[in-house]
Biopython code that builds the backbone (N, CA, C, O; Angstrom):
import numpy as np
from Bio.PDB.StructureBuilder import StructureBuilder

atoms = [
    (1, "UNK", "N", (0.844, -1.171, 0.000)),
    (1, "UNK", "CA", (0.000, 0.000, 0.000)),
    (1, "UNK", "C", (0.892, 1.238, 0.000)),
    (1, "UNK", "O", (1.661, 1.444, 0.939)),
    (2, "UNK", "N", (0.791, 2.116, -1.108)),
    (2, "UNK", "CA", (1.550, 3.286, -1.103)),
    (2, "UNK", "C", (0.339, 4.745, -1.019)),
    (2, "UNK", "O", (-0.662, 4.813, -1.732)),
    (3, "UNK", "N", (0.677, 5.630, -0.154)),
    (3, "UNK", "CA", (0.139, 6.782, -0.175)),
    (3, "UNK", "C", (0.475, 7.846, -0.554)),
    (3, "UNK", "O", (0.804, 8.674, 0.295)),
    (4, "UNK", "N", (0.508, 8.176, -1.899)),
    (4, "UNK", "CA", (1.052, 9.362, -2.483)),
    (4, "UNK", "C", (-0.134, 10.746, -2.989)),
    (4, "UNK", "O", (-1.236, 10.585, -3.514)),
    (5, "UNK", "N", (0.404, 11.812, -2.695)),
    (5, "UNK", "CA", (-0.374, 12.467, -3.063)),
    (5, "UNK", "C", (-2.303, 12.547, -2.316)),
    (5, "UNK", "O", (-3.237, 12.777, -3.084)),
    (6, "UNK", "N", (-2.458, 12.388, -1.281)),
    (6, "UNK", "CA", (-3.670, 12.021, -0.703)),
    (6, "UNK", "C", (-4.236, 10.911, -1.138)),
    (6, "UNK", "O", (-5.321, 10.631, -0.629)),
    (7, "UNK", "N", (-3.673, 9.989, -2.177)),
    (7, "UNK", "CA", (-3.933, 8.817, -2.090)),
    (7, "UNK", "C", (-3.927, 7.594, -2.680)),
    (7, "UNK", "O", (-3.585, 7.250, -3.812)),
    (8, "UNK", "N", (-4.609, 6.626, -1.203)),
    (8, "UNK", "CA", (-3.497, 4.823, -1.124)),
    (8, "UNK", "C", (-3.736, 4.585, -3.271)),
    (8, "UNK", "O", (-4.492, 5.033, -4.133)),
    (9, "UNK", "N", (-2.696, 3.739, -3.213)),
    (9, "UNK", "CA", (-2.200, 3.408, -4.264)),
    (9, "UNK", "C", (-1.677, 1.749, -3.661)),
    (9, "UNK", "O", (-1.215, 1.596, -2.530)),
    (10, "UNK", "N", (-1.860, 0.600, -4.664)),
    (10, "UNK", "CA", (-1.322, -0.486, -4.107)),
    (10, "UNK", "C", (0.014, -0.537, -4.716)),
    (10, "UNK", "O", (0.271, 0.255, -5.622)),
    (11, "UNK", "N", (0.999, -1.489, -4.265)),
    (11, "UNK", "CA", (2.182, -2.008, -4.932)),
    (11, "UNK", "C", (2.129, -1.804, -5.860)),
    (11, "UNK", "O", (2.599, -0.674, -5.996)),
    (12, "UNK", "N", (1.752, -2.276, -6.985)),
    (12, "UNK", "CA", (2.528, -2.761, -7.829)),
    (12, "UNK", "C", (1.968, -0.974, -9.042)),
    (12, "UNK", "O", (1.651, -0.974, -10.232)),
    (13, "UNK", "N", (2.057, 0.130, -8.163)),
    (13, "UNK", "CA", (1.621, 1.342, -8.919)),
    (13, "UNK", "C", (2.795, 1.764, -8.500)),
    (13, "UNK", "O", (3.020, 2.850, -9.033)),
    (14, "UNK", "N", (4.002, 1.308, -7.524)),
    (14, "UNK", "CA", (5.330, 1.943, -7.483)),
    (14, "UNK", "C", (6.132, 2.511, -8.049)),
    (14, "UNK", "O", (6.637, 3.565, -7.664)),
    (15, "UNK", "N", (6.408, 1.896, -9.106)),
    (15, "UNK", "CA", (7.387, 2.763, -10.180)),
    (15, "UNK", "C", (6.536, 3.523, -11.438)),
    (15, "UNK", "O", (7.220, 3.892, -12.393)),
    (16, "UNK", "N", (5.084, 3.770, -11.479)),
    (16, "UNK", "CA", (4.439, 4.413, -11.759)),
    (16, "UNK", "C", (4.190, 6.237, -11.276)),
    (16, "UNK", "O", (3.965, 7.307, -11.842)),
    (17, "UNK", "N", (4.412, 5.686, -9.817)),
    (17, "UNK", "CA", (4.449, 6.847, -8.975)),
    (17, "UNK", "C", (5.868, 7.651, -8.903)),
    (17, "UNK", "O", (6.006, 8.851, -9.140)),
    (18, "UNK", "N", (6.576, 7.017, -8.643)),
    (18, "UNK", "CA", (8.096, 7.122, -8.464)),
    (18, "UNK", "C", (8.677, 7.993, -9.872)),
    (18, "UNK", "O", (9.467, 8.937, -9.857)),
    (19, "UNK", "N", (8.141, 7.474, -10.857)),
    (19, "UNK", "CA", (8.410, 8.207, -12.357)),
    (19, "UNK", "C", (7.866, 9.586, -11.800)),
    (19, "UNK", "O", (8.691, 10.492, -11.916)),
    (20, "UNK", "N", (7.031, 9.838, -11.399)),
    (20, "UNK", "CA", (6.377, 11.191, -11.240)),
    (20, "UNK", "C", (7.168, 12.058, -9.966)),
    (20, "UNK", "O", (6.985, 13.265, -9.809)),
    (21, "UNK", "N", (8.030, 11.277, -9.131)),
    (21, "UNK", "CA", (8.979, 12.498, -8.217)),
    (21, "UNK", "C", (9.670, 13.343, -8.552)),
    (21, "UNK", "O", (9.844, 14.365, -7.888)),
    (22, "UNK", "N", (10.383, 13.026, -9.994)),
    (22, "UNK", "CA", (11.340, 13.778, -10.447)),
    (22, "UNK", "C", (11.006, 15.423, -10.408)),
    (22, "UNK", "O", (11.742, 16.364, -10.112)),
    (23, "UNK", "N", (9.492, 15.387, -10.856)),
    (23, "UNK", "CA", (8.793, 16.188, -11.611)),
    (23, "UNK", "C", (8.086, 17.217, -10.627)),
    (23, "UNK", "O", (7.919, 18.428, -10.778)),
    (24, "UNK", "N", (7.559, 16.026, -9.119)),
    (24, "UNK", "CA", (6.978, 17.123, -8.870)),
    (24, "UNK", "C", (7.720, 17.978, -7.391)),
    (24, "UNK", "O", (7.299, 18.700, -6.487)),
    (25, "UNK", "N", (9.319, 17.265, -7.893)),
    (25, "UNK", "CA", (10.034, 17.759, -6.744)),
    (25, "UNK", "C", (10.754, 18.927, -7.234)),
    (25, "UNK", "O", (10.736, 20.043, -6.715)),
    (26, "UNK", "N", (11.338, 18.601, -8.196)),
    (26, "UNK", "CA", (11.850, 20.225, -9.060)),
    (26, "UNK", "C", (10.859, 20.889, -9.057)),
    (26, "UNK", "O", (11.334, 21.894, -8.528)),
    (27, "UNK", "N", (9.061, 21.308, -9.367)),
    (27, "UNK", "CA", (8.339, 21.891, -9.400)),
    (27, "UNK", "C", (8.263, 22.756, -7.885)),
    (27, "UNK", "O", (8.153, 23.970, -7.714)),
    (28, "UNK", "N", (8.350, 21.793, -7.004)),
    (28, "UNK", "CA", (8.360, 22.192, -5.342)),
    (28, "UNK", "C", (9.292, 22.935, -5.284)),
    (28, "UNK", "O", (9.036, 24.104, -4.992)),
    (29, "UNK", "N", (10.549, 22.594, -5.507)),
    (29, "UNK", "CA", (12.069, 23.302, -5.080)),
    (29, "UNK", "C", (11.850, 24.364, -5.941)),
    (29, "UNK", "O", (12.306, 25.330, -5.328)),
    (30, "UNK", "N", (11.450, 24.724, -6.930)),
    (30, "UNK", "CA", (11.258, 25.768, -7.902)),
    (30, "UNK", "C", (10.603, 26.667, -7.680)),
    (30, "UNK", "O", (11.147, 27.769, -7.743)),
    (31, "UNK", "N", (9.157, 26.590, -7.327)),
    (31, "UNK", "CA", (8.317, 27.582, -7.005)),
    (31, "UNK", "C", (7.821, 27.873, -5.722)),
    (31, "UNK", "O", (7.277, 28.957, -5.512)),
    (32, "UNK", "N", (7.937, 27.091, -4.906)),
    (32, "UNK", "CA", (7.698, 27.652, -3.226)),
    (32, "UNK", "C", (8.502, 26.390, -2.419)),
    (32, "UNK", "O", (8.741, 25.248, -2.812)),
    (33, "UNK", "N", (8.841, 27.100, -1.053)),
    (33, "UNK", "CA", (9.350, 26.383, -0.020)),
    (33, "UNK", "C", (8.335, 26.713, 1.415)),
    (33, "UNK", "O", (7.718, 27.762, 1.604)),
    (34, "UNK", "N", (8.364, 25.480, 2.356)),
    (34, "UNK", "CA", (7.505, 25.931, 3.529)),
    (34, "UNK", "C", (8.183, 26.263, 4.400)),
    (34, "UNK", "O", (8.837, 25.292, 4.780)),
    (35, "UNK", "N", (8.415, 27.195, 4.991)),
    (35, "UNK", "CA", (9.221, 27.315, 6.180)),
    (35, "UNK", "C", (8.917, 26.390, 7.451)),
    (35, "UNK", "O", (7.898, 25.723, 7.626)),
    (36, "UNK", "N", (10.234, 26.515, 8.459)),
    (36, "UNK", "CA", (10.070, 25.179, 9.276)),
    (36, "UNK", "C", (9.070, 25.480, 10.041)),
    (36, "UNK", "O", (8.453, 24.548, 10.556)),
    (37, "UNK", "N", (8.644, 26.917, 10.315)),
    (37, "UNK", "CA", (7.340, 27.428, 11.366)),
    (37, "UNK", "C", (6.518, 26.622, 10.425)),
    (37, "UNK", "O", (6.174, 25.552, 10.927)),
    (38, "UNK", "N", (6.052, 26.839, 9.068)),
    (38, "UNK", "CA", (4.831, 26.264, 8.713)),
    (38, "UNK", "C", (4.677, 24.654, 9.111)),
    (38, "UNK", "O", (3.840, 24.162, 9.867)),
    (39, "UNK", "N", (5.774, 23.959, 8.347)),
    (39, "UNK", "CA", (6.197, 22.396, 8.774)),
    (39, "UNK", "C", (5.725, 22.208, 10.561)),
    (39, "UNK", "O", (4.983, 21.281, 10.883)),
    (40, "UNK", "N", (6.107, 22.915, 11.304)),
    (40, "UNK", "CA", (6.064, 22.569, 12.836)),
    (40, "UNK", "C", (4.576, 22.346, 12.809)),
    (40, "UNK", "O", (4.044, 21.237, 12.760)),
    (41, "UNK", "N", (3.655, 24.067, 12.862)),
    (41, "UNK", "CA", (2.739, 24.107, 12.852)),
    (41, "UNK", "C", (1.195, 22.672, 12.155)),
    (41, "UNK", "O", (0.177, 22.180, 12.643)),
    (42, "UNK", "N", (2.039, 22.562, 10.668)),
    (42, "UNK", "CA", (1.059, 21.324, 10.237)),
    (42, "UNK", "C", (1.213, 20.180, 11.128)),
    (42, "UNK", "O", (0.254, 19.478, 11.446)),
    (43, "UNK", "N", (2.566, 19.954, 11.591)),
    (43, "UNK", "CA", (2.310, 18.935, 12.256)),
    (43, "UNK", "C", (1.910, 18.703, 13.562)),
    (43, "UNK", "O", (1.674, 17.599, 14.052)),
    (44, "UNK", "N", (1.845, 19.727, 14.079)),
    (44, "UNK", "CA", (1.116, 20.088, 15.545)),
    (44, "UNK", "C", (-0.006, 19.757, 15.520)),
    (44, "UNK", "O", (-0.629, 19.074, 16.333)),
    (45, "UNK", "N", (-0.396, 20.319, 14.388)),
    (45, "UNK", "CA", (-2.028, 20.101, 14.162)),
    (45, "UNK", "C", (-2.240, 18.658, 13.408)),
    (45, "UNK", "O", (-3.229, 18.073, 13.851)),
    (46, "UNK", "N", (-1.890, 18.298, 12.886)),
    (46, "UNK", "CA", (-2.278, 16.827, 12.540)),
    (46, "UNK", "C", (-2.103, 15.398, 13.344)),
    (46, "UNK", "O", (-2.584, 14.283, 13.144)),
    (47, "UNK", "N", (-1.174, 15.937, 14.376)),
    (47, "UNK", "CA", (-0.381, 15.095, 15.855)),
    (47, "UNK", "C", (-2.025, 15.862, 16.273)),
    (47, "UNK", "O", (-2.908, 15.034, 16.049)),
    (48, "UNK", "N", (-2.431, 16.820, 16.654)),
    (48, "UNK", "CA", (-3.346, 16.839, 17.221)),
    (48, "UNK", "C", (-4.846, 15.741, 16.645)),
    (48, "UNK", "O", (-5.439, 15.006, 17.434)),
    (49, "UNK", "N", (-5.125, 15.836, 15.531)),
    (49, "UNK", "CA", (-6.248, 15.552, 15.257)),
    (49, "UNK", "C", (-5.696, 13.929, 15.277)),
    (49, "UNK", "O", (-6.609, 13.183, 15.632)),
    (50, "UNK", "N", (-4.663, 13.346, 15.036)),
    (50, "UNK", "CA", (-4.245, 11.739, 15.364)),
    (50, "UNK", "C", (-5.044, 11.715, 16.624)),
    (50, "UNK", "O", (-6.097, 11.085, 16.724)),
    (51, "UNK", "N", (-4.472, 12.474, 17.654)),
    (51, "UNK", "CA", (-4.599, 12.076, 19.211)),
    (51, "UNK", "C", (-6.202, 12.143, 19.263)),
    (51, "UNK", "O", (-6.888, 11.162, 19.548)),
    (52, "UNK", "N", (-6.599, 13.110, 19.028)),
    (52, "UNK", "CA", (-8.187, 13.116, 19.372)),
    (52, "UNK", "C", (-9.380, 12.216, 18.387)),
    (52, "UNK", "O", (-10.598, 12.261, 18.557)),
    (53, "UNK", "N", (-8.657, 11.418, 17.349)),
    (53, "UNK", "CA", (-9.445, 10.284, 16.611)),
    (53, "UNK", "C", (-10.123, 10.906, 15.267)),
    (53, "UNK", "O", (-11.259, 10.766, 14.813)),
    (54, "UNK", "N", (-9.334, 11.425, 14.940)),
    (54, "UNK", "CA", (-10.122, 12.165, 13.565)),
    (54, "UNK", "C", (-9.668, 10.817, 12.493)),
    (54, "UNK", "O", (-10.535, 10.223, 11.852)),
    (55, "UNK", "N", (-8.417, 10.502, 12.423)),
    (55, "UNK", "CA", (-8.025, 9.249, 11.550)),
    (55, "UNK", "C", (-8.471, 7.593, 12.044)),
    (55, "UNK", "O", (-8.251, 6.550, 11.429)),
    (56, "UNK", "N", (-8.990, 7.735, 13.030)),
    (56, "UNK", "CA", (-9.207, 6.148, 13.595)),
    (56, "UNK", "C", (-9.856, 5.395, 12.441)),
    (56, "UNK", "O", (-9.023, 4.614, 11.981)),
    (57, "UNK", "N", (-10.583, 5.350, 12.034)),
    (57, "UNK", "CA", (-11.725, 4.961, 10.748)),
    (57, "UNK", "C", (-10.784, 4.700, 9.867)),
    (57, "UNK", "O", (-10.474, 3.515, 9.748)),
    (58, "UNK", "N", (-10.397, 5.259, 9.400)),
    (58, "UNK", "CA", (-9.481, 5.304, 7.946)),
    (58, "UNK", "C", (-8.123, 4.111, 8.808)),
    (58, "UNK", "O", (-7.811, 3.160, 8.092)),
    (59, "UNK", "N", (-7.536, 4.164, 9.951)),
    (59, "UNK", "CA", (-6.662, 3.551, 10.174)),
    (59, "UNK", "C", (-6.886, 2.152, 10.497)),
    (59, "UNK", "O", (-6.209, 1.179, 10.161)),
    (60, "UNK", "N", (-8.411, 2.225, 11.515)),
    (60, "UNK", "CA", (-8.874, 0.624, 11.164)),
    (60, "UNK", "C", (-9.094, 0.346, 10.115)),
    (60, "UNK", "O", (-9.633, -0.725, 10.398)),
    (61, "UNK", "N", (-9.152, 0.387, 8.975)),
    (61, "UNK", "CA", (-9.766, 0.239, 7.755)),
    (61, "UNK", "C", (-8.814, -0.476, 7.142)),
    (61, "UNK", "O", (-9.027, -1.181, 6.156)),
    (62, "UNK", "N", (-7.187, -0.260, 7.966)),
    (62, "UNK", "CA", (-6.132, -1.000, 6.875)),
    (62, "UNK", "C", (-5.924, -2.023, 7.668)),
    (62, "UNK", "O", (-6.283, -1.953, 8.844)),
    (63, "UNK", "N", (-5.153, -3.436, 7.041)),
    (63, "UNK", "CA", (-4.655, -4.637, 7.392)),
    (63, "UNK", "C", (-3.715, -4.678, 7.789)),
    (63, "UNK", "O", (-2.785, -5.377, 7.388)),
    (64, "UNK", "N", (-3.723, -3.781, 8.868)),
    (64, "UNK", "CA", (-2.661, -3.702, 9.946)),
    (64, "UNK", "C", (-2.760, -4.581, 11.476)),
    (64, "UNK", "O", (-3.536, -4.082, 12.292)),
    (65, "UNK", "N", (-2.220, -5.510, 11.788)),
    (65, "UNK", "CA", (-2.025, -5.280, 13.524)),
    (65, "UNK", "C", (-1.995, -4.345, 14.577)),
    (65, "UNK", "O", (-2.252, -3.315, 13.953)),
    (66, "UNK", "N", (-1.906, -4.132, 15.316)),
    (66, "UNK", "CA", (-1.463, -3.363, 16.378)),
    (66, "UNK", "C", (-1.676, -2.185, 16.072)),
    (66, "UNK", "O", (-1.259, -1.405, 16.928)),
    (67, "UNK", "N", (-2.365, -1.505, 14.818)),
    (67, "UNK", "CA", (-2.862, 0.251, 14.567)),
    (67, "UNK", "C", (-2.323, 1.148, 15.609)),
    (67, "UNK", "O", (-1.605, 2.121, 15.376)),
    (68, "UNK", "N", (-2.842, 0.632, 17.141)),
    (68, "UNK", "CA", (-2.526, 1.620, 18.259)),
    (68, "UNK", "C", (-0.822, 1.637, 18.065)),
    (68, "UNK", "O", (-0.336, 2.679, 18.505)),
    (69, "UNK", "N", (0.045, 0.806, 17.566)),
    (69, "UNK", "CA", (1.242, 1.071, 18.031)),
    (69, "UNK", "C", (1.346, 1.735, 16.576)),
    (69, "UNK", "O", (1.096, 2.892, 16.916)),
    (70, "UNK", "N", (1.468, 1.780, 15.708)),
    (70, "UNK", "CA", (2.055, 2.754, 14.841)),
    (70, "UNK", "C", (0.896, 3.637, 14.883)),
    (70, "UNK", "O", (1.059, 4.050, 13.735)),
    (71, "UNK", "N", (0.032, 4.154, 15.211)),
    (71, "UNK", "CA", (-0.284, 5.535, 15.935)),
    (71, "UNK", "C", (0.894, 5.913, 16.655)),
    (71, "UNK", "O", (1.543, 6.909, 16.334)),
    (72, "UNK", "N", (1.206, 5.160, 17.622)),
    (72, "UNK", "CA", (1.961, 5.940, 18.829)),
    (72, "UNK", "C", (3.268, 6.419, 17.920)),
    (72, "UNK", "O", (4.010, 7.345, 18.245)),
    (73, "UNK", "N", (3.422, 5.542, 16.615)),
    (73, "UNK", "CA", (4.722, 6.009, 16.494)),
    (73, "UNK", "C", (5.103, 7.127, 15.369)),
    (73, "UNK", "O", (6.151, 7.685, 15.046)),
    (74, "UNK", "N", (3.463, 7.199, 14.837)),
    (74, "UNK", "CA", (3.440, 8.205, 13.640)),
    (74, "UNK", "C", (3.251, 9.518, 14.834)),
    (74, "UNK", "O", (3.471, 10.675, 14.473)),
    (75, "UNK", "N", (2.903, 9.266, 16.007)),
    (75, "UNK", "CA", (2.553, 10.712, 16.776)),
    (75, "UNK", "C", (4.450, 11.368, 17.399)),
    (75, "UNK", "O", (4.904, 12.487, 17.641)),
    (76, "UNK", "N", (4.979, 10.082, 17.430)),
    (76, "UNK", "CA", (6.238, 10.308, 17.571)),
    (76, "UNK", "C", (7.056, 10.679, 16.440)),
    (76, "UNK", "O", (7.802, 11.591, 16.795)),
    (77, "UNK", "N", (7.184, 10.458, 15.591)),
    (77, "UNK", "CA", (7.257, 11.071, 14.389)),
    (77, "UNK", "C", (7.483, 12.450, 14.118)),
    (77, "UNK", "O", (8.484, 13.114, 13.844)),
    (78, "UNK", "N", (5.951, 12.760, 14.313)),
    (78, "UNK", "CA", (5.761, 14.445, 14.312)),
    (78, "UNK", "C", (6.424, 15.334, 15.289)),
    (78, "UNK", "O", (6.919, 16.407, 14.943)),
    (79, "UNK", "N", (6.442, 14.800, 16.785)),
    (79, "UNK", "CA", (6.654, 15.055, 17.493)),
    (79, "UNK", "C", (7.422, 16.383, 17.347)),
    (79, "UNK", "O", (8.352, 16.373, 16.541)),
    (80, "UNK", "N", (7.178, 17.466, 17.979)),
    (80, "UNK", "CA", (8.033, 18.597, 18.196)),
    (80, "UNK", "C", (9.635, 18.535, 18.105)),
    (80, "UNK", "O", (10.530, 19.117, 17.490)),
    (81, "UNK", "N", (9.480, 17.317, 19.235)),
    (81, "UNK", "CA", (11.268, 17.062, 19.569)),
    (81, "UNK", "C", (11.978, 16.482, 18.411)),
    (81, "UNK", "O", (13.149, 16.792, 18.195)),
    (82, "UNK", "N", (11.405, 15.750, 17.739)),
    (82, "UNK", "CA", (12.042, 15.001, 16.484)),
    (82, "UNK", "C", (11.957, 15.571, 15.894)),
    (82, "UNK", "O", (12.797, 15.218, 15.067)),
    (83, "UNK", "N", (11.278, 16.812, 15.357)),
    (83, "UNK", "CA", (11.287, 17.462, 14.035)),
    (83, "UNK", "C", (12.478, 18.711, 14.179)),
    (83, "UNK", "O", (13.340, 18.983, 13.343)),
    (84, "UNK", "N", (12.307, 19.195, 15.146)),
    (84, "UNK", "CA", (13.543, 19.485, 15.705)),
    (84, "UNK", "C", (14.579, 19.332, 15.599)),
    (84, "UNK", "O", (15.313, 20.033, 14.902)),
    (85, "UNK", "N", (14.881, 18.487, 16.181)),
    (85, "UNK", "CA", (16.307, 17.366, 15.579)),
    (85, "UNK", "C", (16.270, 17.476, 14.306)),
    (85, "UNK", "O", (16.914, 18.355, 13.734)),
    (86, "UNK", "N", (15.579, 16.681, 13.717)),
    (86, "UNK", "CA", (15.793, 16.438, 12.170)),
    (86, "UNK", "C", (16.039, 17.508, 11.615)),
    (86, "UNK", "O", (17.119, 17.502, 11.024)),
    (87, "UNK", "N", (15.229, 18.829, 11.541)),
    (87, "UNK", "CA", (15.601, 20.127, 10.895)),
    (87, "UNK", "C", (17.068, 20.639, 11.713)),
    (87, "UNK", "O", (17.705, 21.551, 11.188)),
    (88, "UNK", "N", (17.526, 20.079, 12.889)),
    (88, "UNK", "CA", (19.009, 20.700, 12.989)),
    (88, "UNK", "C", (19.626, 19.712, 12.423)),
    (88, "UNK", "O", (20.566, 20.139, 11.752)),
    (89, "UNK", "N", (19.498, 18.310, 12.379)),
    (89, "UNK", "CA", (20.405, 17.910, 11.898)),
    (89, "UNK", "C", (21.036, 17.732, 9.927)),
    (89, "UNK", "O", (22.076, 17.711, 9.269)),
    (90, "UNK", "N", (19.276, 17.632, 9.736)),
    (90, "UNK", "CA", (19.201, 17.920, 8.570)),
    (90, "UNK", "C", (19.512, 18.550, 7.338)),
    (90, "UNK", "O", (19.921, 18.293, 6.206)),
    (91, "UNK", "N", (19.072, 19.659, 8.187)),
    (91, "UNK", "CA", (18.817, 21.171, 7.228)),
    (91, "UNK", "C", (20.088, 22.336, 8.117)),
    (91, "UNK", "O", (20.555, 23.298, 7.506)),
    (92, "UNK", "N", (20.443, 22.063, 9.416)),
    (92, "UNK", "CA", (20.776, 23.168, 10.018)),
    (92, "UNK", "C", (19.684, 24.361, 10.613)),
    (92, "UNK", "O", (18.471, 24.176, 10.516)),
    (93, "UNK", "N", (20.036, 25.128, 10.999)),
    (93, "UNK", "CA", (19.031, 25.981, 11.750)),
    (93, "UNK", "C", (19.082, 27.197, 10.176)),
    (93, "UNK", "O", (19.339, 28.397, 10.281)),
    (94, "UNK", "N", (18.934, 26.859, 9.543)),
    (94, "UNK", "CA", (18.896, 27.876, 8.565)),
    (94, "UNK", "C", (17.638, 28.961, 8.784)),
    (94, "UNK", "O", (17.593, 30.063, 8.237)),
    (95, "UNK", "N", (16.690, 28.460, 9.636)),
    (95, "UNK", "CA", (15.519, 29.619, 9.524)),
    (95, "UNK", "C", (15.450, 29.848, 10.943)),
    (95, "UNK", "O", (14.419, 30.404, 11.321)),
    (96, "UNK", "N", (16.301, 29.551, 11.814)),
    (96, "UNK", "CA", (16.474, 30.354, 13.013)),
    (96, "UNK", "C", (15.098, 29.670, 13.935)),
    (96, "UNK", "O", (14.213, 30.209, 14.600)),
    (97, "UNK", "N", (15.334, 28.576, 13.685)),
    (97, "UNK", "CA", (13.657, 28.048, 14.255)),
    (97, "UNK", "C", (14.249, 27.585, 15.730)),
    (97, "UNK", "O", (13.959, 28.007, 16.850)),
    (98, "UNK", "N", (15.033, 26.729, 15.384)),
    (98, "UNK", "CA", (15.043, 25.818, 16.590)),
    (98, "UNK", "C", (15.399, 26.753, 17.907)),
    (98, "UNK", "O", (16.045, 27.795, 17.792)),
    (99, "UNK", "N", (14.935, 26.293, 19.087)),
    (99, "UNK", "CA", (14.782, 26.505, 20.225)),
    (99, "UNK", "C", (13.310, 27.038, 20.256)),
    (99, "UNK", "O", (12.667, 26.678, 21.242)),
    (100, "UNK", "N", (12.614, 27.896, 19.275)),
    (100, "UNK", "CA", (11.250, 28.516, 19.621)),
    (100, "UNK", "C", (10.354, 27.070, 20.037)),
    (100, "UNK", "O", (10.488, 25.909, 19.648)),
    (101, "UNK", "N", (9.470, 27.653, 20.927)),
    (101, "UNK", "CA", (8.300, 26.774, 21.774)),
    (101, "UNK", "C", (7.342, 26.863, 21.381)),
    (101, "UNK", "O", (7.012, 27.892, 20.792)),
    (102, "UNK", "N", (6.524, 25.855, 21.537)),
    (102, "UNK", "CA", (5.246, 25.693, 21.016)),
    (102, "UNK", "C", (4.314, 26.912, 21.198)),
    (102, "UNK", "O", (3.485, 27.224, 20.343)),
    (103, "UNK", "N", (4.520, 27.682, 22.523)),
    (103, "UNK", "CA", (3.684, 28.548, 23.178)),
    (103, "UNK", "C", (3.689, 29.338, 21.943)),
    (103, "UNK", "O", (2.792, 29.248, 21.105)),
    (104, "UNK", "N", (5.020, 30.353, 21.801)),
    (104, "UNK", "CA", (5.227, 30.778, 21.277)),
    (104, "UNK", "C", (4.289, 30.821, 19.794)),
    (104, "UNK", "O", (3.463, 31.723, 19.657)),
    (105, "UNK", "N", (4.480, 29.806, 18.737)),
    (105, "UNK", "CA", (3.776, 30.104, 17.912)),
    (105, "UNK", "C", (2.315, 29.514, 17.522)),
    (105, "UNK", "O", (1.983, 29.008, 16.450)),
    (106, "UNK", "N", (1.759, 29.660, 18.354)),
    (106, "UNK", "CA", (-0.260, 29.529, 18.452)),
    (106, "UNK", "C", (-0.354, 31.083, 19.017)),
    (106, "UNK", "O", (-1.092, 31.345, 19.967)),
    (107, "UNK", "N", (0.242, 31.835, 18.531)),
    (107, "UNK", "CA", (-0.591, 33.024, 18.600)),
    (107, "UNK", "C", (-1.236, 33.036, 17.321)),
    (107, "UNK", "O", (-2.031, 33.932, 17.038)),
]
sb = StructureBuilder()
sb.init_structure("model")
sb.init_model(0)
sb.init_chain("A")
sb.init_seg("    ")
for serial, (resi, resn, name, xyz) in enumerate(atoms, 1):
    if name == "N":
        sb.init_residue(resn, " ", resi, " ")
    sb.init_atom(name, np.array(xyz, "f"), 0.0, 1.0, " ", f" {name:<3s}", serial, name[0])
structure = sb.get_structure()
């Protein structure tokens, strides 16, 4: 099961899909970038709506085991602290993000 683009796609549409990164990643890098405030922010909010069951339906729905544990680990994922990391280790602090707090940006 592949999820591209809002949506599942099975196997064997892989290198179907994959032909199409080239394309729509130069398009991305070309004409807009999100800053890491925006990145934080989506995922605040989508770690939020995980936690409060907006995806449950759609997640029982797949032929998965244990759903609750890769919940826990897609919420870890997002997680503030890991994205964090990843954008320092990643990217560097190029947009001066890291250390700001959550408080901070929900104004």
């Amino acid at each position: 099961m592949i999820f591209f683009d809002g949506e599942i796609y099975e196997n064997d549409m892989c290198d179907k899909l994959l032909a199409r990164f080239e394309d729509r990643i130069c398009d991305t890098l070309g004409n807009c970038r999100l800053s890491a405030k925006q990145v934080m922010l989506a995922a605040e909010k989508i770690s939020t709506d995980i936690e409060n069951g907006a995806f449950d339906d759609m997640l029982s729905a797949l032929d998965v085991e244990n759903v609750s544990y890769y919940k826990q680990l897609i919420l870890a994922c997002l997680s503030r602290e890991n994205l964090e990391y990843r954008l320092k280790t990643e990217l560097g602090d190029s947009d001066g993000f890291i250390g700001l707090r959550t408080a901070s940006l929900r104004k």
